[in-house]
PyMOL CGO cylinders between C-alpha atoms (Angstrom):
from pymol import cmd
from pymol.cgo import CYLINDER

trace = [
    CYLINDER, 91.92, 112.99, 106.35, 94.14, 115.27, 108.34, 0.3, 1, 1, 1, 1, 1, 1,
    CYLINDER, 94.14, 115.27, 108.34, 97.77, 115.49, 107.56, 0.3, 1, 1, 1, 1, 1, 1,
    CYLINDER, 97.77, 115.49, 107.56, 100.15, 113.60, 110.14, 0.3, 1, 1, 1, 1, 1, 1,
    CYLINDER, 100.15, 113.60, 110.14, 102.88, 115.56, 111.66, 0.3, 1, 1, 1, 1, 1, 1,
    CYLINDER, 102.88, 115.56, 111.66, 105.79, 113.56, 112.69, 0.3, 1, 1, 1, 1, 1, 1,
    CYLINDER, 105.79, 113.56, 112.69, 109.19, 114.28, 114.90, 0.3, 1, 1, 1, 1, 1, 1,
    CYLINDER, 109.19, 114.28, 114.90, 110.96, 114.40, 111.40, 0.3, 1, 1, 1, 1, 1, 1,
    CYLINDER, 110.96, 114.40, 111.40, 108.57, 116.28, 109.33, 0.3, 1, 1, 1, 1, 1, 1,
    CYLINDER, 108.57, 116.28, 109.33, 107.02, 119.20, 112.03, 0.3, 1, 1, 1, 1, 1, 1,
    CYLINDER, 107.02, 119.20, 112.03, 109.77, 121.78, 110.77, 0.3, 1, 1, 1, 1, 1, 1,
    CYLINDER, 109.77, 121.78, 110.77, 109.19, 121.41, 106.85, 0.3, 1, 1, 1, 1, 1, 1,
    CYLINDER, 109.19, 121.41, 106.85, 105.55, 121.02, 107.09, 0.3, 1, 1, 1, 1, 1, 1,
    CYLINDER, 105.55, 121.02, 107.09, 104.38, 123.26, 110.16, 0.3, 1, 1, 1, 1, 1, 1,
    CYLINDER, 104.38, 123.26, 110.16, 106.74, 126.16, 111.32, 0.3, 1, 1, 1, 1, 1, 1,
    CYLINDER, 106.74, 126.16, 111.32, 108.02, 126.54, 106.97, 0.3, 1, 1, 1, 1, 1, 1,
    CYLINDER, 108.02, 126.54, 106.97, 104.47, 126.73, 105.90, 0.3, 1, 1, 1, 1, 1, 1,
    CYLINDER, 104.47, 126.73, 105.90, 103.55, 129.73, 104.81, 0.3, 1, 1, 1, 1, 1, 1,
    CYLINDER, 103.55, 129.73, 104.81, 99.76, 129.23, 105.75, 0.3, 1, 1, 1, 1, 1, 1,
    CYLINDER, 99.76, 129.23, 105.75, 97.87, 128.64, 109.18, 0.3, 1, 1, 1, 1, 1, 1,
    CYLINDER, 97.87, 128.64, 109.18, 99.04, 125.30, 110.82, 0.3, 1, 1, 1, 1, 1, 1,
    CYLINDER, 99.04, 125.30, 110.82, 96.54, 123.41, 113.10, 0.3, 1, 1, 1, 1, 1, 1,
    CYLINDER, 96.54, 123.41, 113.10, 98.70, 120.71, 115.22, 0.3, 1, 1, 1, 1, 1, 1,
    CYLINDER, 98.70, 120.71, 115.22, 96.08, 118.19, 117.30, 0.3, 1, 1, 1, 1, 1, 1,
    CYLINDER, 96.08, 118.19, 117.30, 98.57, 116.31, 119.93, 0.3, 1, 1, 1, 1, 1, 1,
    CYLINDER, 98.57, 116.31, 119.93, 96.85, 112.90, 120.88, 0.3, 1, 1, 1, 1, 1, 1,
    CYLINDER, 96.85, 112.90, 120.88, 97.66, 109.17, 121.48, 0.3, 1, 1, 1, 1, 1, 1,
    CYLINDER, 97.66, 109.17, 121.48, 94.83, 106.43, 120.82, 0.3, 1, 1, 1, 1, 1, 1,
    CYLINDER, 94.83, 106.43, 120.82, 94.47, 105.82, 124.55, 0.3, 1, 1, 1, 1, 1, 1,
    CYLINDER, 94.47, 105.82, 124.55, 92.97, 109.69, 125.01, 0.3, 1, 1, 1, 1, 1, 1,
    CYLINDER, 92.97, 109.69, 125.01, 89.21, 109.53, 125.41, 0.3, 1, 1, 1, 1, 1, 1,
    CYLINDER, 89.21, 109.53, 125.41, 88.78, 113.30, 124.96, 0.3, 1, 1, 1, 1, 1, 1,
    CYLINDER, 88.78, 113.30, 124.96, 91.18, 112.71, 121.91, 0.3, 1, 1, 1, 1, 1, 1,
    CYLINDER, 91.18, 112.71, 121.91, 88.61, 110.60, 120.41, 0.3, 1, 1, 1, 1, 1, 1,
    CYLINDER, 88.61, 110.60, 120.41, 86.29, 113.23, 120.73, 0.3, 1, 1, 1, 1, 1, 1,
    CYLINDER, 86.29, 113.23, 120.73, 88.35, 115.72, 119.13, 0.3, 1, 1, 1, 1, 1, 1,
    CYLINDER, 88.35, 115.72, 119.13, 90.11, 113.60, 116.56, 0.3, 1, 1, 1, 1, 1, 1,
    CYLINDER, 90.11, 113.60, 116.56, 86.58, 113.83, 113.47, 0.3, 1, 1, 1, 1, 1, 1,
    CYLINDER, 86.58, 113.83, 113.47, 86.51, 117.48, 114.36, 0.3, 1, 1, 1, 1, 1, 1,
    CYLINDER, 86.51, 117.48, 114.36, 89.61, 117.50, 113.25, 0.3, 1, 1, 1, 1, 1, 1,
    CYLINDER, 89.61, 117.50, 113.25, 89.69, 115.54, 110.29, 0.3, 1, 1, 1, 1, 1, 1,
    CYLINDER, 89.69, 115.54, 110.29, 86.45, 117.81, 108.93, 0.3, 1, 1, 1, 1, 1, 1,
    CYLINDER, 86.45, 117.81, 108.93, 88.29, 120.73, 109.72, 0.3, 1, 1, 1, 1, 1, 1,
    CYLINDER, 88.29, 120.73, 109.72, 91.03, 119.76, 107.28, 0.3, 1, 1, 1, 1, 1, 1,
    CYLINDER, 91.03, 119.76, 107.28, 88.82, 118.56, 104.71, 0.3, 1, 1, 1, 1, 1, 1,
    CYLINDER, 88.82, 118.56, 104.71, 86.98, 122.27, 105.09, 0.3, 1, 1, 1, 1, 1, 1,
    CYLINDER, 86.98, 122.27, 105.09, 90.08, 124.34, 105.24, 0.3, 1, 1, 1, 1, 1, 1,
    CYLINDER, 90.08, 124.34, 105.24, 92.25, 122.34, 102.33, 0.3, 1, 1, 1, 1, 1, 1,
    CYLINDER, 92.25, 122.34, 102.33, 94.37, 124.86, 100.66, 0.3, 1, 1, 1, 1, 1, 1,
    CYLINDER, 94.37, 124.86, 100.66, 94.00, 127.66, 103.43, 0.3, 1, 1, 1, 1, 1, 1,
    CYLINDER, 94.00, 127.66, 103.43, 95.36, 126.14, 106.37, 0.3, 1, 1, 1, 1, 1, 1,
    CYLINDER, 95.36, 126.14, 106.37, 96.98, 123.08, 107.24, 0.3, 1, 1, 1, 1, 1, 1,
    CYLINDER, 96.98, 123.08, 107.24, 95.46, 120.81, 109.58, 0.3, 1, 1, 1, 1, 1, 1,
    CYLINDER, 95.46, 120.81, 109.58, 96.79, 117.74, 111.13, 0.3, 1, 1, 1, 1, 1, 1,
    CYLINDER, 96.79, 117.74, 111.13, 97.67, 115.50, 114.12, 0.3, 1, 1, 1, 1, 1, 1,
    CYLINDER, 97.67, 115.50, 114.12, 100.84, 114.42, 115.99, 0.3, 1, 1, 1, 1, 1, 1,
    CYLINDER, 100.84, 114.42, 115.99, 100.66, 111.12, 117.53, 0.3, 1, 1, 1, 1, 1, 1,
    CYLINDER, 100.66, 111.12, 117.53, 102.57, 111.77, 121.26, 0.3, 1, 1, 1, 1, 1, 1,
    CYLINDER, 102.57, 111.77, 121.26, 103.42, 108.13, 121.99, 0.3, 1, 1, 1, 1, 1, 1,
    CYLINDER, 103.42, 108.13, 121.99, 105.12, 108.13, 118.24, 0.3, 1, 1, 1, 1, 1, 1,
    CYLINDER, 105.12, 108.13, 118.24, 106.85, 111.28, 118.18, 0.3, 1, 1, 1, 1, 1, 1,
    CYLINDER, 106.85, 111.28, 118.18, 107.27, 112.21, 121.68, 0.3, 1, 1, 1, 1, 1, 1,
    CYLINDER, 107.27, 112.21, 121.68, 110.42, 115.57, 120.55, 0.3, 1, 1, 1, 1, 1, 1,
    CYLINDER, 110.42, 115.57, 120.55, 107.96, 117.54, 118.85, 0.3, 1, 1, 1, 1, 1, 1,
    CYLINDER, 107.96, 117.54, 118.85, 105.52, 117.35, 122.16, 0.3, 1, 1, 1, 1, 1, 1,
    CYLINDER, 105.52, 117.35, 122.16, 108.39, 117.79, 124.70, 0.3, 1, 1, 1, 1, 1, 1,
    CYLINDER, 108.39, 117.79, 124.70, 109.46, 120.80, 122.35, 0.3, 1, 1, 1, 1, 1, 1,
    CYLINDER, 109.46, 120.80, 122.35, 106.02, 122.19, 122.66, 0.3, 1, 1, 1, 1, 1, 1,
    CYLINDER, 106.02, 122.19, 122.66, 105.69, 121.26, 126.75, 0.3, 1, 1, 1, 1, 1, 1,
    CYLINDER, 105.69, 121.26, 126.75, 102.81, 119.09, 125.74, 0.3, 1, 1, 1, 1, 1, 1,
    CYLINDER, 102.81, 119.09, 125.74, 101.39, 117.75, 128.99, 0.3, 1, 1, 1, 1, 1, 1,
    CYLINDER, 101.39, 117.75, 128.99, 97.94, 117.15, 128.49, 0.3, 1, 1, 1, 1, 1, 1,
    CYLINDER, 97.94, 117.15, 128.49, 96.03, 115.60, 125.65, 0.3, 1, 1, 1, 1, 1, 1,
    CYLINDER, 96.03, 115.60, 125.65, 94.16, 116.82, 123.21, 0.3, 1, 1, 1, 1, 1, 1,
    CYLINDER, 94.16, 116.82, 123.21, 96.37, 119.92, 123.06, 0.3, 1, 1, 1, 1, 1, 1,
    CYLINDER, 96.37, 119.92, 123.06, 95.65, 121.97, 119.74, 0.3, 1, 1, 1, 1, 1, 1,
    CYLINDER, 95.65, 121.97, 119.74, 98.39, 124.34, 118.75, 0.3, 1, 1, 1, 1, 1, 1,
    CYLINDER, 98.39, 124.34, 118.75, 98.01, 127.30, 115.95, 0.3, 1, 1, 1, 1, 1, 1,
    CYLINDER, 98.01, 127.30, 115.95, 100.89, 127.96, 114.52, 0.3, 1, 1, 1, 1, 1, 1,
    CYLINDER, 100.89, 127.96, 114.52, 101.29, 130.70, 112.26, 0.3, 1, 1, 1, 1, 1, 1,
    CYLINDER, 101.29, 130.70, 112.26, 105.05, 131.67, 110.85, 0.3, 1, 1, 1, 1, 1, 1,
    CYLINDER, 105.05, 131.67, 110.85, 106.84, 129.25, 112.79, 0.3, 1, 1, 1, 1, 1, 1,
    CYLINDER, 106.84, 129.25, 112.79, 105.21, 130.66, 115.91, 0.3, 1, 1, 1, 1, 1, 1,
    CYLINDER, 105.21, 130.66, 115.91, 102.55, 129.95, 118.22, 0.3, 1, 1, 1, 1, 1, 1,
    CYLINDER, 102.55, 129.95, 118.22, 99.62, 132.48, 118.19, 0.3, 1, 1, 1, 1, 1, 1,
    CYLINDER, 99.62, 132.48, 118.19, 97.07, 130.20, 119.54, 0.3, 1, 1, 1, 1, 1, 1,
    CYLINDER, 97.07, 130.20, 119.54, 96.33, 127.10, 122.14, 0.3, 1, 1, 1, 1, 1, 1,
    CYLINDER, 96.33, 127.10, 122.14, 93.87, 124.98, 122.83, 0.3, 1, 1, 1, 1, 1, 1,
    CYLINDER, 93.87, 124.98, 122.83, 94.11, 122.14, 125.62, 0.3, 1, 1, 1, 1, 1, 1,
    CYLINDER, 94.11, 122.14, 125.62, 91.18, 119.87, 126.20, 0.3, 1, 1, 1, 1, 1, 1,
    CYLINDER, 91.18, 119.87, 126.20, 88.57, 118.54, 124.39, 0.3, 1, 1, 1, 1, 1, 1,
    CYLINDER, 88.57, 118.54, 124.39, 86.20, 121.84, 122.57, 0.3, 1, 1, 1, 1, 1, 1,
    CYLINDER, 86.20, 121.84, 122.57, 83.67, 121.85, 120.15, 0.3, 1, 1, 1, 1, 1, 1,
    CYLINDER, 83.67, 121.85, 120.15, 83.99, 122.29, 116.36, 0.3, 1, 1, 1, 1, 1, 1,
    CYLINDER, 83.99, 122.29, 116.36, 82.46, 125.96, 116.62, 0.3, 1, 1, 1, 1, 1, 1,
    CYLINDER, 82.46, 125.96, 116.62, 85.07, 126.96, 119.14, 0.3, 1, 1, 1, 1, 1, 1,
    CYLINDER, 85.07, 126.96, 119.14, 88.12, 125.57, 116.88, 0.3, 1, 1, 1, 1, 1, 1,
    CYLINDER, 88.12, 125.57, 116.88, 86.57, 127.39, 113.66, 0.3, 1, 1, 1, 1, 1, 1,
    CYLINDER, 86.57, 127.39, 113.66, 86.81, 130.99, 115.60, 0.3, 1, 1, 1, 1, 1, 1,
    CYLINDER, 86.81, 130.99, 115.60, 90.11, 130.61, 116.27, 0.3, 1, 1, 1, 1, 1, 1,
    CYLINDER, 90.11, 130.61, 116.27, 90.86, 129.57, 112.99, 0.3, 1, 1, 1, 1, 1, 1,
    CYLINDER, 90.86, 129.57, 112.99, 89.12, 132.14, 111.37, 0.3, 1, 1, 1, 1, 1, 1,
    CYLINDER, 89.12, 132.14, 111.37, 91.18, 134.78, 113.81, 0.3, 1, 1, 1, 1, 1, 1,
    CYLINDER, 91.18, 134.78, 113.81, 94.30, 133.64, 112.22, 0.3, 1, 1, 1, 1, 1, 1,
    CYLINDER, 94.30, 133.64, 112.22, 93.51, 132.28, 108.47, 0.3, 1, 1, 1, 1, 1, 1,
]
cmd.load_cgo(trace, "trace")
């Protein structure tokens, strides 16, 4: 299952990690989110111990997605010492998420 990011975890467990951090911005209502959302959870299951992958729920912890100008959902963030290096808004296939993974890992 992938990790949940929250408003009072995001700094500990995404911009301190020293890996590659995956961030999946969603709310249940999101159809594309649906989509997206086992994609996601395989990807963490795959990538345990080399990257962390997770989801922020935006109607729950709506600072971290203002922080991060999150306007539409799914928006999938790569974060990679505390920065952004890559972005991903809208629904994409497993394949596409895996290359940019792999660019960054």
């Amino acid at each position: 299952m992938a990790f949940e990011f929250t408003d009072s975890n995001f700094q500990e467990s995404a911009l301190d990690s020293d890996k590659l951090v995956v961030v999946d911005f969603w709310a249940e209502w999101c159809g594309p989110c649906r989509l997206v959302s086992p994609i996601i959870d395989e990807l963490s299951t795959e990538y345990d111990g080399k990257a962390v992958i997770g989801k922020v729920n935006v109607d729950d912890n709506a600072g971290v997605a203002s922080k991060y100008s999150v306007r539409s959902i799914p928006t999938i963030l790569f974060i990679k010492n505390g920065e952004v290096v890559d972005k991903q808004v809208g629904a994409t296939t497993k394949a596409a998420l895996e290359q940019k993974i792999a660019a960054h890992v």
